[in-house]
C-alpha positions as CSV (number, residue, x, y, z in Angstrom):
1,X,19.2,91.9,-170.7
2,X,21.3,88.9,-169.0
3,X,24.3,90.1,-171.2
4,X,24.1,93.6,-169.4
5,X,23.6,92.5,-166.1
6,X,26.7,89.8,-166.5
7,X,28.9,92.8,-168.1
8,X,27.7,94.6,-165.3
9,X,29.0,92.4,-162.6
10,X,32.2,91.3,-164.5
11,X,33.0,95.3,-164.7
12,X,32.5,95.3,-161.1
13,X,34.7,92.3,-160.7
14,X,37.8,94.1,-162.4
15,X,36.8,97.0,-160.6
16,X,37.9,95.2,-157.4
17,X,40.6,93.7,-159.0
18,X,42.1,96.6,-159.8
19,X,41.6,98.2,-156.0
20,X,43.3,95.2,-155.1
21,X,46.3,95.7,-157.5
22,X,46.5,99.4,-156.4
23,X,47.2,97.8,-153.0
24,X,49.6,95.8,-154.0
25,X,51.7,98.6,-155.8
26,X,51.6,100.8,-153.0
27,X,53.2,97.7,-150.7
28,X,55.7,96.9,-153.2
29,X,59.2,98.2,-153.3
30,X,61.4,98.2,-155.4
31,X,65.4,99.3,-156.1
32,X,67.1,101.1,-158.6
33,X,70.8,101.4,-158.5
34,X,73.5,103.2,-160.7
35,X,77.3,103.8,-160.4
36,X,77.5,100.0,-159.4
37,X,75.4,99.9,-156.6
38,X,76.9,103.2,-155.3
39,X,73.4,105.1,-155.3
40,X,70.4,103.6,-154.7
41,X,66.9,104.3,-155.1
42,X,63.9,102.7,-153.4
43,X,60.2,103.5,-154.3
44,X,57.2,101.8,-154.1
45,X,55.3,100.2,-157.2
46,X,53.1,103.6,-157.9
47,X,56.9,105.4,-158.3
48,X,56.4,106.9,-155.2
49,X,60.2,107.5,-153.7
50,X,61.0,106.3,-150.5
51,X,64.5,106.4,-150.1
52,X,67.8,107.3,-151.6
53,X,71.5,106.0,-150.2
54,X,74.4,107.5,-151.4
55,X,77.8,105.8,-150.6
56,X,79.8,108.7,-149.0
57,X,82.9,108.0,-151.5
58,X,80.6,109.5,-153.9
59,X,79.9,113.0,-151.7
60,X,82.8,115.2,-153.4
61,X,82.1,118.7,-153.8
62,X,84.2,119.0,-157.1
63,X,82.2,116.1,-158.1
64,X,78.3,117.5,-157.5
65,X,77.4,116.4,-161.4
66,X,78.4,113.6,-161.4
67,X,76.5,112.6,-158.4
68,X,73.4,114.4,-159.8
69,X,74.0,112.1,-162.7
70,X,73.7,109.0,-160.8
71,X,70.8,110.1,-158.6
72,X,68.6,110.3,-161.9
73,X,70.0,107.0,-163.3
74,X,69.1,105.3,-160.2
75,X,65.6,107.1,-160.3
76,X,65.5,105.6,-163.8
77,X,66.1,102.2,-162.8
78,X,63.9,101.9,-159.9
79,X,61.2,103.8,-162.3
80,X,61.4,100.8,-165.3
81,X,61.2,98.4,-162.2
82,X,58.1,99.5,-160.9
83,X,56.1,100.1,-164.1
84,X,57.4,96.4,-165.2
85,X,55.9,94.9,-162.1
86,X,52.3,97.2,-163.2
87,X,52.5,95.7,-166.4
88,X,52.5,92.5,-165.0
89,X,49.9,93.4,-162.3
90,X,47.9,95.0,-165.1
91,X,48.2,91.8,-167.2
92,X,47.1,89.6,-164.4
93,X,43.6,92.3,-163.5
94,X,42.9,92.3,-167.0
95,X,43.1,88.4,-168.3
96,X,45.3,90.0,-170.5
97,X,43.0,92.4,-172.4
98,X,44.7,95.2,-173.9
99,X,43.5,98.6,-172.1
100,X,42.9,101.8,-174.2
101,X,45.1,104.1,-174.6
102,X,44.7,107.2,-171.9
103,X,43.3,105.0,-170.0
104,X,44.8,106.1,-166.2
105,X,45.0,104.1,-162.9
């Protein structure tokens, strides 16, 4: 029963682990940009957004779309930012260990 009891308490290890990389994506922030830095998006690791800036050349009403464009491509980039720094997180929580698919955090 040692092998239980030590899978037990290595569970419970990543267990913390991964509260601890949850923590860590919530504190970290991260920028997307598009239309060469003329809109910006900030949003925490989790993809939570926090904050768009818009440089005011770009507030045309004849050009709505392409603003609307931007905003999403921005939201992109910051998006592929955070989930690379998860991935990396992740990697670090889990020595490495592939996780199963469907598996959420």
């Amino acid at each position: 029963m040692k092998n239980l009891a030590d899978i037990m308490k290595q569970a419970g290890q990543m267990q913390a682990r991964m509260a601890d990389m949850q923590k860590r994506l919530e504190a970290t922030s991260v920028e997307g940009q598009s239309g060469g830095g003329l809109v910006k998006v900030t949003m925490t690791g989790k993809s939570v957004v926090t904050g768009v800036a818009i440089d005011p050349s770009l507030i045309k009403v004849d050009e709505k779309e392409i603003l609307e464009d931007l905003i999403v491509a921005a939201l992109n980039d910051a998006k592929s930012k955070a989930e690379a720094i998860m991935a990396v997180e992740m990697k670090t929580v889990t020595g490495g260990l592939p996780i199963p698919p469907g598996f959420g955090l």
